[in-house]
C-alpha positions as CSV (number, residue, x, y, z in Angstrom):
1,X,0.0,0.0,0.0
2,X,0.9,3.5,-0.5
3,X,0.8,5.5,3.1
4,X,2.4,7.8,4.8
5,X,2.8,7.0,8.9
6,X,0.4,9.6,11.0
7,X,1.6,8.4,14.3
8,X,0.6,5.9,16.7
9,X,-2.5,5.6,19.1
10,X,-2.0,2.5,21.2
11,X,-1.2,-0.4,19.7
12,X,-2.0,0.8,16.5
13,X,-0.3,2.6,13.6
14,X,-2.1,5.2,12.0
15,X,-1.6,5.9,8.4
16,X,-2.7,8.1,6.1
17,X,-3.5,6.4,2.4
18,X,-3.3,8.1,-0.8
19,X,-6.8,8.4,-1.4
20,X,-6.8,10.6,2.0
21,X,-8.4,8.4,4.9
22,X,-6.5,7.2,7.7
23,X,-6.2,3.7,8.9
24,X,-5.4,1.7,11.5
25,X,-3.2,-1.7,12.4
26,X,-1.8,-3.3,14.5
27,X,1.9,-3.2,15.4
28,X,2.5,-6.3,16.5
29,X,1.7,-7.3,13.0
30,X,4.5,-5.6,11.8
31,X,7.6,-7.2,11.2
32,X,10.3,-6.6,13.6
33,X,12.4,-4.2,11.3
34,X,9.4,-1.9,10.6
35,X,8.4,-2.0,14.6
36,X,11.7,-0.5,15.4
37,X,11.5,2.1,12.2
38,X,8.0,3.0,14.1
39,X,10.0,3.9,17.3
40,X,12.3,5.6,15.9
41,X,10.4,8.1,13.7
42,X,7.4,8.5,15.8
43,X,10.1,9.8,19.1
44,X,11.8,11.9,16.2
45,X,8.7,13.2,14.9
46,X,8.6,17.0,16.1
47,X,6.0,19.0,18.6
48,X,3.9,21.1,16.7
49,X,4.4,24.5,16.3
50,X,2.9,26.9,19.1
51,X,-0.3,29.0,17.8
52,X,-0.3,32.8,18.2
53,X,-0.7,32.9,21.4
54,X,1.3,30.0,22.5
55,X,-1.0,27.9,22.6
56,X,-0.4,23.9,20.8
57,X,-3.0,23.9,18.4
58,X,-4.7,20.6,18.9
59,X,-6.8,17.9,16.4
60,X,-10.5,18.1,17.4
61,X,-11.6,14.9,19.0
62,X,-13.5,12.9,16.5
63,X,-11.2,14.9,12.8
64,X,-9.7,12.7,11.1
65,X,-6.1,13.8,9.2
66,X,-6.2,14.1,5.6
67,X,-4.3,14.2,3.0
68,X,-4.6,17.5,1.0
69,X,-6.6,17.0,-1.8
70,X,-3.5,17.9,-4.3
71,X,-2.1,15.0,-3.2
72,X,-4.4,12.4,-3.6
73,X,-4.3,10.3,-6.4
74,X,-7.5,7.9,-8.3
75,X,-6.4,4.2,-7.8
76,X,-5.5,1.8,-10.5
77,X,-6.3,-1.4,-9.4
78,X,-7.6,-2.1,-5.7
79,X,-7.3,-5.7,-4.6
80,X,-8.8,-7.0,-1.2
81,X,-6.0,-8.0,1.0
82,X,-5.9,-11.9,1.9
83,X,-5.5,-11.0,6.0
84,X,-9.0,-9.1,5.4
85,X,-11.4,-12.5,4.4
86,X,-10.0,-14.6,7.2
87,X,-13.3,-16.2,8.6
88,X,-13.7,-16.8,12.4
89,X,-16.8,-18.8,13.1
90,X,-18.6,-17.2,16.6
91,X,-21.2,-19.4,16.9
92,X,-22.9,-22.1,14.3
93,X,-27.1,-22.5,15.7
94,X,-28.5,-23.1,12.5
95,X,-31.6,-24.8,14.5
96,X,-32.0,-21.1,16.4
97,X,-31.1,-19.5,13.0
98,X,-28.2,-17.8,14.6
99,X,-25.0,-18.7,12.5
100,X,-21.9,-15.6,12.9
101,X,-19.3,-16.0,11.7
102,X,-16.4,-12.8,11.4
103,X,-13.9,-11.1,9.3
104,X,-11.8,-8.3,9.2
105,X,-14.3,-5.2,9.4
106,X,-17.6,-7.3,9.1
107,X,-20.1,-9.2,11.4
108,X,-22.4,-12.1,9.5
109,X,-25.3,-13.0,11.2
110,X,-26.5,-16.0,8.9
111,X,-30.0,-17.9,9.2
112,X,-28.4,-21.3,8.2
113,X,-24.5,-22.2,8.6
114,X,-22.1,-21.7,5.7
115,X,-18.9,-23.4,4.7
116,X,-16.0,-21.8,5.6
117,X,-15.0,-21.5,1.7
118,X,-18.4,-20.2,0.9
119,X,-17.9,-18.0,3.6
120,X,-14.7,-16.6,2.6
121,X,-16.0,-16.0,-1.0
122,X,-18.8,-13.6,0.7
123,X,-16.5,-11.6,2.6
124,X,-14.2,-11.1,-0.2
125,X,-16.7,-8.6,-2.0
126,X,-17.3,-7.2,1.3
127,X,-14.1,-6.2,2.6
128,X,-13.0,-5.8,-1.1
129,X,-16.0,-2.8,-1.6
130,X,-14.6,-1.4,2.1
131,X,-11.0,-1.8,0.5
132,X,-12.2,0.4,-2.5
133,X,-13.8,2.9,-0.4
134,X,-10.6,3.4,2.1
135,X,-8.3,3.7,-2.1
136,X,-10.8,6.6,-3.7
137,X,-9.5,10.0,-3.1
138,X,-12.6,11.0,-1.4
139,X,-11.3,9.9,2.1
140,X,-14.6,8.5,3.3
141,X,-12.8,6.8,5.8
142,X,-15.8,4.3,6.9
143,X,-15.8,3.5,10.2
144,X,-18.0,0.5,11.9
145,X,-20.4,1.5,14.4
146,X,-18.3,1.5,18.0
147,X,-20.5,-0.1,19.9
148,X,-20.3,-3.6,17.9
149,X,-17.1,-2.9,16.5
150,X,-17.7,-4.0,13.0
151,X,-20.3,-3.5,10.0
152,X,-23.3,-5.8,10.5
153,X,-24.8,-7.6,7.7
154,X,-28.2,-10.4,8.1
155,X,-28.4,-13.3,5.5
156,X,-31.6,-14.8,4.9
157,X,-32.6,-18.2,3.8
158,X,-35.5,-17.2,2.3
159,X,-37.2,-14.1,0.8
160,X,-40.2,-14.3,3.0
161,X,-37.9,-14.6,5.9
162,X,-36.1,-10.8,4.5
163,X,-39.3,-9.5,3.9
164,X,-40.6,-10.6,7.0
165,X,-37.5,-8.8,8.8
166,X,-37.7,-5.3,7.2
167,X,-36.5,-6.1,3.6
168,X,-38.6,-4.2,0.7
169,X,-40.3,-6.8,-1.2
170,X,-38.9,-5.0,-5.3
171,X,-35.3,-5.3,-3.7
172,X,-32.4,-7.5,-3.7
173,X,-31.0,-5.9,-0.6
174,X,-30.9,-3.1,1.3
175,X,-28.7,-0.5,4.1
176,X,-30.6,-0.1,6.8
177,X,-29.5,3.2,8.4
178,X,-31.8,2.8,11.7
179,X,-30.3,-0.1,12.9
180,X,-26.8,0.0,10.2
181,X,-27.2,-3.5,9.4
182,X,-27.3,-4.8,5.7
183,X,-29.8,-7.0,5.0
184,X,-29.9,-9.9,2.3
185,X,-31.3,-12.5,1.0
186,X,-29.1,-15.8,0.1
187,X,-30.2,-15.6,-3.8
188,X,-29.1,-12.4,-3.9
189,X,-25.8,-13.7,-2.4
190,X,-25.9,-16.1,-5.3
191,X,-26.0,-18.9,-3.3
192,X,-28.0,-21.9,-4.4
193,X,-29.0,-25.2,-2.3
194,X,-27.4,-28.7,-3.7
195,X,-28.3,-31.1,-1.9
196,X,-28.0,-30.1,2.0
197,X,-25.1,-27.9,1.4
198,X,-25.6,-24.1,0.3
199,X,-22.5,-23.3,-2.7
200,X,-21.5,-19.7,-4.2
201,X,-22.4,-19.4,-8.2
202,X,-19.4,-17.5,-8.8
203,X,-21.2,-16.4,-12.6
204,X,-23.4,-14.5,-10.1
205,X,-23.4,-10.6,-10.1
206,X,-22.3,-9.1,-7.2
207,X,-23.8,-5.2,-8.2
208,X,-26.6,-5.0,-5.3
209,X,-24.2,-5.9,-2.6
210,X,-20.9,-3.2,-3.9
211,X,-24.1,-0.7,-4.1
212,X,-26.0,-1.3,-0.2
213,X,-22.3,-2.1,1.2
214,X,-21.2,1.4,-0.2
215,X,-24.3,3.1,1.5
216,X,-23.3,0.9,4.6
217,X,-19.4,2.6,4.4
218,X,-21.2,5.8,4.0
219,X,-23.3,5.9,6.7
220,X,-21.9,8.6,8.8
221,X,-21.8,11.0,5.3
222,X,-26.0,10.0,4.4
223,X,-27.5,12.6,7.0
224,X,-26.4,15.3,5.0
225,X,-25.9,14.5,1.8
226,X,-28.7,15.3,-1.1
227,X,-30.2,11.8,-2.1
228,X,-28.4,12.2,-5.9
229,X,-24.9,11.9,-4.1
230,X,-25.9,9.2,-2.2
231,X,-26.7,6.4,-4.9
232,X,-24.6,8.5,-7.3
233,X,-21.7,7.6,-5.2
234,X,-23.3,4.0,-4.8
235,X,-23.5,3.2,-8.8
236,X,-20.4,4.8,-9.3
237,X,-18.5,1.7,-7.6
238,X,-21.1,-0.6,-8.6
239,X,-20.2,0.4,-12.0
240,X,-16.4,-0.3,-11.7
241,X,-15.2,-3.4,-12.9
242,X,-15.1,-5.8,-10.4
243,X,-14.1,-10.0,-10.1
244,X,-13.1,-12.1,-6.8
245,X,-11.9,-9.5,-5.2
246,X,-10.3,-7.3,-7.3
247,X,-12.0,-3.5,-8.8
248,X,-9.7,-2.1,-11.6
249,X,-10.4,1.6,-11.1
250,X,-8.2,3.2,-13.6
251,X,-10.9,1.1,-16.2
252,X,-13.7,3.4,-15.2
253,X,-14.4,4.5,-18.3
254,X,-14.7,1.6,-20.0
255,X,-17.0,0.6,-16.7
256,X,-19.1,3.9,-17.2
257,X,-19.7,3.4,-21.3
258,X,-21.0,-0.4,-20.6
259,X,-23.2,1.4,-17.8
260,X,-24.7,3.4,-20.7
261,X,-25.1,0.3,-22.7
262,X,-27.0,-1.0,-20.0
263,X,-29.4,1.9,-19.8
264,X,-29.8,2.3,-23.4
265,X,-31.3,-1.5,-23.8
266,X,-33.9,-0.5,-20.9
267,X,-34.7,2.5,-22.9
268,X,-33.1,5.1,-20.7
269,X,-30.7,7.6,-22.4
270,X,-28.5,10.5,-21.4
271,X,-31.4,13.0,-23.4
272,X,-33.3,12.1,-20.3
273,X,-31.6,14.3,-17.7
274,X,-32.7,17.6,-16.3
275,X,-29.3,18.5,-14.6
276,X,-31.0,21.7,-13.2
277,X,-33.7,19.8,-11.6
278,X,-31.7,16.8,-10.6
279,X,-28.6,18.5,-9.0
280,X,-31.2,20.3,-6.5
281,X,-33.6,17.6,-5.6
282,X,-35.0,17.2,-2.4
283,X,-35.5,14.1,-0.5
284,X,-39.1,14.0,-0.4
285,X,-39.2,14.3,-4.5
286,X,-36.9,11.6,-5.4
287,X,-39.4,9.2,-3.0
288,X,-42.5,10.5,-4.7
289,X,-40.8,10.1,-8.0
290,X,-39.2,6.3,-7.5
291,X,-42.2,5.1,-5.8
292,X,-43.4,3.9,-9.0
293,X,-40.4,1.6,-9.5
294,X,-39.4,0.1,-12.3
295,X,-37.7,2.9,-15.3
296,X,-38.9,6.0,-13.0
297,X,-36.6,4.9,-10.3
298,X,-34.2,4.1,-12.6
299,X,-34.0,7.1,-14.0
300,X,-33.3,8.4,-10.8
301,X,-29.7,6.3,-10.2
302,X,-29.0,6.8,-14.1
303,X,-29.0,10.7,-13.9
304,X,-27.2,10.5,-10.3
305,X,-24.7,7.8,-11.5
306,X,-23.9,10.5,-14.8
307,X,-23.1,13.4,-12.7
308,X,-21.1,11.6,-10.2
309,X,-18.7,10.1,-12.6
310,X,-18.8,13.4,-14.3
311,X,-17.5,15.5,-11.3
312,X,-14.9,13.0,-10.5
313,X,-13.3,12.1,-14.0
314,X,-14.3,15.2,-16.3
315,X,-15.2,18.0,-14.4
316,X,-12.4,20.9,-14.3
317,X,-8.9,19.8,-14.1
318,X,-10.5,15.9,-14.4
319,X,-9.1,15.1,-11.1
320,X,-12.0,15.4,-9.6
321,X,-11.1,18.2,-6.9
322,X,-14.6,20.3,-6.7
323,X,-15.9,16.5,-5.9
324,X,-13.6,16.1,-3.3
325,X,-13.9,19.5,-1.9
326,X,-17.6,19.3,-1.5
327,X,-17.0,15.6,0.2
328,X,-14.6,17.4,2.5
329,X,-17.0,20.1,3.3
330,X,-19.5,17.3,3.9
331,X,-16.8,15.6,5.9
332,X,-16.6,18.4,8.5
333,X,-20.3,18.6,9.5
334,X,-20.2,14.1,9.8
335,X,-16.8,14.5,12.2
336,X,-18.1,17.6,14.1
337,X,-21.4,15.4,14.6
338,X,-19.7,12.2,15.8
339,X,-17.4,14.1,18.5
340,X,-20.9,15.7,19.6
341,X,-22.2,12.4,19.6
342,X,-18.7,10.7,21.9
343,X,-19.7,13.3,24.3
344,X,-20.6,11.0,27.0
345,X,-23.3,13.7,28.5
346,X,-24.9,13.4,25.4
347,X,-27.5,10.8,25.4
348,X,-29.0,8.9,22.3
349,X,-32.3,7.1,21.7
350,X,-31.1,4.7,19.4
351,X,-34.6,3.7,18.8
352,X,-36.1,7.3,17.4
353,X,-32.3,8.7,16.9
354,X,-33.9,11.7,19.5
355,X,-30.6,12.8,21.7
356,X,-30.5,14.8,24.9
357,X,-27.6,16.6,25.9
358,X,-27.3,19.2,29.8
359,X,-27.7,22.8,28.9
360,X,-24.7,25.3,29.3
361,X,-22.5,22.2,29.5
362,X,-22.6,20.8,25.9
363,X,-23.4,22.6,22.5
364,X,-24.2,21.1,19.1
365,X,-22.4,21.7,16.2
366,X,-23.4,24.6,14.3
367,X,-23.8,22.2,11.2
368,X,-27.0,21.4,9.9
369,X,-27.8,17.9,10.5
370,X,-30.0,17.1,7.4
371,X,-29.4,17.1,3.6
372,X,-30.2,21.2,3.7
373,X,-26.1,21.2,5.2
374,X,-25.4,19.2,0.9
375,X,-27.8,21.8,-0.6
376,X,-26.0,24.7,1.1
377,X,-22.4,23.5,0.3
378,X,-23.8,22.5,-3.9
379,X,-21.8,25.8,-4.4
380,X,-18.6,24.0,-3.8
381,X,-19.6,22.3,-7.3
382,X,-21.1,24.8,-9.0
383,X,-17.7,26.9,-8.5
384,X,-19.6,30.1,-9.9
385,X,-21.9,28.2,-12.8
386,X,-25.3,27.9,-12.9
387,X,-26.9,24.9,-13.1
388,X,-27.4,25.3,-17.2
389,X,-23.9,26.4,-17.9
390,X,-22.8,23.5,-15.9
391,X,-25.2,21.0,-18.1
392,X,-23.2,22.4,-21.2
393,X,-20.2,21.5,-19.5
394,X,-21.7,18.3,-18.7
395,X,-22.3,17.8,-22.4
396,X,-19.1,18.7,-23.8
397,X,-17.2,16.8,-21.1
398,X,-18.6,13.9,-22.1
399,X,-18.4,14.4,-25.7
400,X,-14.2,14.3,-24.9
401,X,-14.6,11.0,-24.1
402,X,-16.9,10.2,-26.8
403,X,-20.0,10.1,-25.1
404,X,-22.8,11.6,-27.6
405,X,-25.1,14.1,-25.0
């Protein structure tokens, strides 16, 4: 990997990627050589300089470091490492339909037990979509929720057995945001039955589980984010090329005209955007328009898919940085919001998400706490355009690429 060391907290290393998150591990699994290099630079690594004042300027609990956006770079290839799909079984009950078994970042809670193989194959796309997410320049950073300690995901034997816990009946599978658990169905895992043993189809299409993980990875960013950037984001590494393990990044075009493809046999077409109309849409129109299903709701991840590959491949310098400012500024209201959240004064129904917090002793963040905060900061993208002039752009952007508009 490509990293630069941040310092240490604990018994972990913290480095800082080239994509701009920061990650942790463990530095007992480092070999002996780079344990002493660890000592070394981290004693040598100099006090900050005093603020005016005198003062040591100080990280806000809860910020993350990143890397400046100059210095990120788009990844070519992003492979899941083998130490990540490791599979430890927790308990097997298939007759209490409690199976969990563990790897690296993710909890699976599974109605009937799984081979260890089969297992492994699961968690590959898993940790490989988390892999993807921690390699993208827009430092996400996904972090589990820290009172479980890793992402939870629910396998079900059965549809009526998803449906019957929460899952929408049109879906494949779906993020749950109340609870943060993923939720699936074992088709949709592409497993089938032979015999008494459940086995992988490894022909089977993995797009619904890189798009819910992705939301899942997100989580902390979906409060305030207009719904376009959310399954923009989503399809956008759904769309990447992807097999056991492995997206090739840098073949995102290629991944984005075979997207178009895709659309045009269903009958949906670029002519079908209203970038205007789209780029501002609230929350409450997107639900009334994809209610429907079917194309309408289509549509709707089409024209959100188009703009996010557009912002981070051809808008401006085609690096993507007005992208990766705006997820920055979003970025700032999600890390101001979780330090709120540490506060151990602060309490949290984690049944109606309602919190309570003592008066004069802790104050909320000044950040809006709802998509308005994305709608406010859309002038990060817009950089000065309206939203027509930016459509042209839009247009003859992807006419460089040869992408007829």
């Amino acid at each position: 990997m490509q990293a630069t060391l941040a310092g240490i907290e604990g018994d972990q290393a913290l480095f800082l990627m080239s994509g701009g998150q920061t990650i942790k591990f463990p530095i007992s699994k480092l070999s002996p050589a780079d344990q002493d290099f660890l000592k070394k630079n981290t004693a040598a690594t100099p006090a900050p300089a005093p603020a005016p004042g005198g003062s040591v300027p100080a990280t806000p609990t809860g910020v993350t470091p990143r890397l400046p956006i100059e210095k990120r770079v788009w990844p070519k290839e992003v492979e899941v490492p083998a130490r990540s799909i490791e599979i430890a079984v927790v308990t097997e009950k298939p007759e209490d339909k409690n199976c969990v078994y563990q790897s690296e970042a993710f909890s699976f809670h599974s109605e009937e037990k799984l081979a260890g193989s089969v297992m492994k194959e699961i968690a590959r796309t898993f940790e490989a979509t988390r892999t993807l997410l921690q390699a993208l320049p827009w430092a996400i950073d996904p972090k589990p929720p820290v009172d479980v300690g890793r992402f939870q995901a629910r396998f079900y034997a059965s549809r009526q057995s998803y449906i019957a816990d929460g899952g929408p009946e049109n879906s494949g599978g779906v993020y749950m945001s109340r609870d943060r658990t993923f939720r699936i169905p074992f088709q949709s895992l592409g497993l089938k039955l032979l015999g008494k043993t459940w086995a992988k189809d490894d022909g089977y299409s993995n797009d619904t589980i890189i798009h819910e993980i992705t939301h899942q990875l997100m989580h902390d960013y979906l409060a305030f984010l207009p719904t376009w950037v959310i399954e923009g984001t989503a399809e956008y590494t759904e769309m990447l090329p992807y097999k056991a393990g492995r997206f090739r990044a840098a073949a995102h075009e290629s991944g984005f005209k075979e997207y178009l493809q895709h659309a045009e046999q269903r009958g949906v077409t670029l002519a079908d955007i209203n970038v205007p109309g789209h780029l501002m849409m609230k929350g409450r129109d997107w639900q009334m328009q994809a209610q429907s299903g079917g194309i309408s709701q289509f549509r709707l991840y089409f024209a959100s898919c188009v703009m996010v590959y557009y912002f981070c491949h051809l808008d401006g310098d085609g690096k993507g940085t007005r992208f990766l400012k705006y997820l920055d500024k979003i970025a700032e209201a999600r890390e101001a919001w979780n330090a709120f959240f540490a506060n151990p004064l602060v309490k949290v129904n984690k049944e109606t998400g309602s919190y309570q917090w003592p008066s004069g002793k802790v104050t909320p963040p000044a950040f809006k706490q709802d998509e308005e905060y994305g709608f406010e900061q859309m002038q990060i993208l817009l950089d000065g355009r309206t939203a027509e002039q930016l459509e042209a752009e839009m247009k003859a952007g992807f006419k460089k690429i040869g992408v007829k508009w």
